[in-house]
C-alpha positions as CSV (number, residue, x, y, z in Angstrom):
1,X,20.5,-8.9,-38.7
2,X,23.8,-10.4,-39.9
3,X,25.6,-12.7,-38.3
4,X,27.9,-11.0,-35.8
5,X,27.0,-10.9,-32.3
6,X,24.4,-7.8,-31.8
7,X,26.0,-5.1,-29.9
8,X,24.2,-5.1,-26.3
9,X,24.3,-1.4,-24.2
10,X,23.5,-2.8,-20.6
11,X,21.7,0.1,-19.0
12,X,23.2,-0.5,-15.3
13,X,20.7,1.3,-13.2
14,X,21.1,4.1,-10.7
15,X,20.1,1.2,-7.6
16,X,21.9,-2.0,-9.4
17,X,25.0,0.8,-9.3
18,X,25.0,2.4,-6.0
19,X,23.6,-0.8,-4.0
20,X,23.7,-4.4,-5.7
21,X,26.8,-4.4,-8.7
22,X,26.2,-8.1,-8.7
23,X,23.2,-7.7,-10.2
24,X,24.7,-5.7,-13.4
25,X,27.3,-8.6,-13.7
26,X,24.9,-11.1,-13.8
27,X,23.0,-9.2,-16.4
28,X,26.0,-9.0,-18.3
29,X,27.0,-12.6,-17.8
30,X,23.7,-13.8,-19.1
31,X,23.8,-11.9,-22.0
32,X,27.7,-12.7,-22.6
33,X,26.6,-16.3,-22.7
34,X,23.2,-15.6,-24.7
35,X,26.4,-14.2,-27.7
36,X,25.9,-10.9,-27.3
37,X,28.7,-8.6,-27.3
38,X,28.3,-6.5,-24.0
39,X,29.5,-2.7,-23.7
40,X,28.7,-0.5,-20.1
41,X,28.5,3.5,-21.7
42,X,30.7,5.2,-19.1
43,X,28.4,8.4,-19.8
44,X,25.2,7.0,-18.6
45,X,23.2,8.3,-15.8
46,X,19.8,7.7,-14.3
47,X,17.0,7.2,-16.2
48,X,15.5,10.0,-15.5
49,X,12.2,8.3,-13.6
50,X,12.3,10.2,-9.8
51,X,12.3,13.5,-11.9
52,X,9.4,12.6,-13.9
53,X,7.4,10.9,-11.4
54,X,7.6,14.7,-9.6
55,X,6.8,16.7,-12.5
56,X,10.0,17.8,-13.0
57,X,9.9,17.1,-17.3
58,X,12.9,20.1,-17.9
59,X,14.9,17.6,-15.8
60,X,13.6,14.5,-16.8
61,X,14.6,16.0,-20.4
62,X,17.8,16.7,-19.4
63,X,19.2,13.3,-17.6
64,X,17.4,12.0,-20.7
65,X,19.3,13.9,-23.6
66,X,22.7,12.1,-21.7
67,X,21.3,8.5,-22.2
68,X,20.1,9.5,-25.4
69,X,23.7,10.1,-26.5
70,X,25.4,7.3,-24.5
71,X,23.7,4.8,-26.1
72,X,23.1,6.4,-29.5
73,X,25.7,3.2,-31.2
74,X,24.2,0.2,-29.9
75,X,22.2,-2.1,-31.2
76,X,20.1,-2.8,-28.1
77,X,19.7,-1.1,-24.8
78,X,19.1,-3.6,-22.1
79,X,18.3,-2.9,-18.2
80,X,17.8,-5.3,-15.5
81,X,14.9,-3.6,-14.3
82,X,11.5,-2.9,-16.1
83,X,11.0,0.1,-14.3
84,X,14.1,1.7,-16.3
85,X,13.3,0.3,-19.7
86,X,9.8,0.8,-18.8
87,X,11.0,4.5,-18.6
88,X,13.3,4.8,-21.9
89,X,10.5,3.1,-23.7
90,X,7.9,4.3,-23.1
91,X,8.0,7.8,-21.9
92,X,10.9,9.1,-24.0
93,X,9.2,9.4,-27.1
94,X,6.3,11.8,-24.9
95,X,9.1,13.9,-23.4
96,X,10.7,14.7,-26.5
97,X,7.3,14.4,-29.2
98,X,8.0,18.1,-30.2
99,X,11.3,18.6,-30.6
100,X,12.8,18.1,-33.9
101,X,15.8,17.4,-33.3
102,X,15.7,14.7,-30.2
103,X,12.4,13.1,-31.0
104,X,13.5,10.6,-33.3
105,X,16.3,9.9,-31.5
106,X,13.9,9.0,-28.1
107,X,12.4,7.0,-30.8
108,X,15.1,5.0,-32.0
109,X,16.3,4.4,-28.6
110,X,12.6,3.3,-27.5
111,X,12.6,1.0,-30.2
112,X,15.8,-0.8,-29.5
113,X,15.4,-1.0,-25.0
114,X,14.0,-3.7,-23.2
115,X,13.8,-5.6,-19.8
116,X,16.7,-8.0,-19.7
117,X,14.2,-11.0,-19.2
118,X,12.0,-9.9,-21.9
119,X,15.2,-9.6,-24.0
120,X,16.5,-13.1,-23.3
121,X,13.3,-14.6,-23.7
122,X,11.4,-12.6,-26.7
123,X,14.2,-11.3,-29.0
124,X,16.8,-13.9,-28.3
125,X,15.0,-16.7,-28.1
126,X,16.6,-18.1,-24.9
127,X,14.7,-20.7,-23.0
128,X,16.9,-22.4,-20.7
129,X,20.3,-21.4,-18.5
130,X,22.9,-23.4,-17.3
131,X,22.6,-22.5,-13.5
132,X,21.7,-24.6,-10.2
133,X,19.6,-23.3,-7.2
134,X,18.9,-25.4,-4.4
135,X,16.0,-24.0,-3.0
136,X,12.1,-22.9,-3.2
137,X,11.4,-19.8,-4.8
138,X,8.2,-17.2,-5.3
139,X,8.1,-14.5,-7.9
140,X,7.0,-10.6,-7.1
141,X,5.8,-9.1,-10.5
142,X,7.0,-5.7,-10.3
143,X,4.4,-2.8,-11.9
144,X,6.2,-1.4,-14.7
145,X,7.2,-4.5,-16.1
146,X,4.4,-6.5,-15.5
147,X,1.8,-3.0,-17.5
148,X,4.5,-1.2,-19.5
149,X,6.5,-3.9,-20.9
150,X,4.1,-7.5,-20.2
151,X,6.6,-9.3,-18.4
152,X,5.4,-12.0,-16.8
153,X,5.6,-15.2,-18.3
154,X,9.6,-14.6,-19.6
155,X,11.4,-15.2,-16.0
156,X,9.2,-18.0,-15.0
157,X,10.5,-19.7,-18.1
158,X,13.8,-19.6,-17.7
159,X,13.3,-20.0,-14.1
160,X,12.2,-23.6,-14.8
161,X,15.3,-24.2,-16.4
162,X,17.4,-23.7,-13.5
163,X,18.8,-27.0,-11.4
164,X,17.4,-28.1,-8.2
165,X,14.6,-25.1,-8.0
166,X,11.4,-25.0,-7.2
167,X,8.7,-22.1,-7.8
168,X,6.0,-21.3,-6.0
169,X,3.5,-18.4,-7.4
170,X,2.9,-15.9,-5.0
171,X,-0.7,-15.1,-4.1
172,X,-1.5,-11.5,-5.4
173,X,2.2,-11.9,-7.3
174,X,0.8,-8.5,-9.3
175,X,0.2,-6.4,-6.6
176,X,2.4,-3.0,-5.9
177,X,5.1,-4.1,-3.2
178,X,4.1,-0.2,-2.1
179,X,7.8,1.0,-3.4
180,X,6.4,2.7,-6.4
181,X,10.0,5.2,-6.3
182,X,9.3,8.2,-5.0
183,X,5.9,6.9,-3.9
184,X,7.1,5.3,-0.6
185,X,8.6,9.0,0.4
186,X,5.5,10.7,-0.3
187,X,3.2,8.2,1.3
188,X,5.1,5.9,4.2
189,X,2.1,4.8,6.3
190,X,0.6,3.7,2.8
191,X,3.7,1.9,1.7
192,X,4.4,0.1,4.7
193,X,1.0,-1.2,4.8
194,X,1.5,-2.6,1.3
195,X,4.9,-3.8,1.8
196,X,3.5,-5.4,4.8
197,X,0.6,-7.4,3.3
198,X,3.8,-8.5,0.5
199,X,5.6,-9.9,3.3
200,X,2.7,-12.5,4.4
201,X,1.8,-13.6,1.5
202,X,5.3,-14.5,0.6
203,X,5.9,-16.2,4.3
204,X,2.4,-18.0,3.2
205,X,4.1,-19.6,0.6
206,X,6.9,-21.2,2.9
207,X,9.5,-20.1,-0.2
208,X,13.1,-19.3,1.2
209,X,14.0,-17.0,-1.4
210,X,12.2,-14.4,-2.7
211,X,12.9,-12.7,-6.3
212,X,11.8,-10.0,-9.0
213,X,13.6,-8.0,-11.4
214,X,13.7,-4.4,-9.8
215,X,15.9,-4.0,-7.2
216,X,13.9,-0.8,-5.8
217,X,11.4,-3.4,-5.2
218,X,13.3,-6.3,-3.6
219,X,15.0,-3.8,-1.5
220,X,12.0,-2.6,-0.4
221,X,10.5,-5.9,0.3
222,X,14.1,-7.4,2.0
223,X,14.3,-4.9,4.5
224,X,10.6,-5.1,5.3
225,X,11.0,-9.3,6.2
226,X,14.2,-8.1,7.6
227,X,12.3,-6.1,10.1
228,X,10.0,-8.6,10.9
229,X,12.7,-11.0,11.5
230,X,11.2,-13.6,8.7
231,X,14.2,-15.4,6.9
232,X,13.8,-15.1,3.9
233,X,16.6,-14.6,1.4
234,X,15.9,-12.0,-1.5
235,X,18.0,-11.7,-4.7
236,X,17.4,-10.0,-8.4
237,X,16.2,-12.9,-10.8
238,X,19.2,-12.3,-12.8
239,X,21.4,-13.6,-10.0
240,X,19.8,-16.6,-9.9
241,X,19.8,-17.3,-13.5
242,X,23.5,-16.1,-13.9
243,X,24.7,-18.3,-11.5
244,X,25.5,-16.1,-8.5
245,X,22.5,-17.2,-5.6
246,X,25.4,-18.4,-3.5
247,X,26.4,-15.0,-3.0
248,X,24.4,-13.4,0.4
249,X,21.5,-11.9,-0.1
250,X,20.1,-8.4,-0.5
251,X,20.2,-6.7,3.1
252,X,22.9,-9.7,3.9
253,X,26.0,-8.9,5.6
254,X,28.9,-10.2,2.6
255,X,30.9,-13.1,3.6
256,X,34.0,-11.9,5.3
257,X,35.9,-13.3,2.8
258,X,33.9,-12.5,-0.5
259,X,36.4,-11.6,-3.4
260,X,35.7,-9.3,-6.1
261,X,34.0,-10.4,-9.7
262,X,36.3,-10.6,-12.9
């Protein structure tokens, strides 16, 4: 690559959209400060996962085709959630094998998208962040990041870069919080007894602050320990990393005098 500053497409996410924005500025902030130049598409939509997880491929196909073109120019394709990437990256290329015409283009979009951790870590080369978190954290591998796209090790790296924190593993950090998308519709008693086995093994840990990097998952998790009244503070990992863990947490009421982000 030369030496200009590779052209980053952050994939914003349906959830990181509609329910935590903070999380996309953080993303973008750490790649900002990683030298990558950062553009948001204005014409992308969701990924396209709740419509494939049903069946739905003629759907899927279609959201797909809109990201296919939104981030067509970009060097990278970046999302703060490995279900997402895990998505683009993976699937794409099977949605679209027999069509002449889109196929390479799922291709060369799969071939450029990854997990904003595994990005930072694996094809930057980033290792450390300039941020401060006083506090004790544990770390909730989330599926499709952890088997689609082997992210594991990358945020615990840079986690140990961060001021003042300390991690904790979780026990059974692997195991399916029970969100699993359209999963926790279609089987509620089944989720909530997974969510619920999550939420004592992270109180077992005696962390304050629980992260991951999907937010369908932390929001899953945070309203669970919510429920049960366990105070526990949950945030994206990007958050922390960026900077921002002063800001309240997912399920939190916002300070009454929270400003907007630049």
């Amino acid at each position: 690559m030369s030496d200009r500053a590779p052209t980053v497409g952050l994939f914003v996410t349906c959830l990181v959209d509609m329910m935590r924005p903070q999380v996309g500025f953080a993303a973008a902030k750490l790649l900002e400060d990683a030298g990558c130049e950062v553009c948001v598409p204005a014409g992308q939509t969701c990924c396209g996962q709740p419509a494939y997880n049903s069946g739905d491929n003629k759907g899927t196909m279609a959201v797909a085709e809109t990201v296919l073109r939104a981030f067509e120019d970009v060097d990278y394709v970046v999302a703060p959630s490995g279900s997402c990437a895990g998505m683009i990256k993976e699937h794409y290329p099977r949605l679209f094998a027999d069509d002449p015409a889109l196929g390479p283009k799922a291709e060369a979009i799969a071939g450029k998208t990854h997990e904003l951790m595994s990005f930072l870590v694996d094809v930057l080369g980033i290792t450390k962040v300039d941020a401060k978190y006083d506090g004790t954290v544990t770390y909730h591998d989330s599926c499709s990041g952890l088997r689609e796209l082997k992210v594991k090790a990358q945020p615990r790296t840079l986690l140990g870069s961060v001021d003042g924190l300390t991690l904790k593993e979780l026990p059974g950090a692997e195991v399916c919080c029970g969100f699993g998308g359209t999963f926790c519709v279609k089987y509620p008693e089944i989720s909530n007894k997974m969510v619920s086995e999550k939420t004592a093994d992270i109180e077992a840990t005696g962390a304050d602050t629980l992260l991951a990097g999907d937010l369908g998952c932390l929001m899953n998790m945070a309203g669970k320990l919510q429920r049960e009244g366990k105070p526990v503070q949950v945030r994206h990992v990007a958050e922390v990393l960026a900077g921002m863990g002063s800001e309240p947490g997912i399920g939190e009421a916002p300070s009454p005098n929270a400003g907007g982000h630049d």
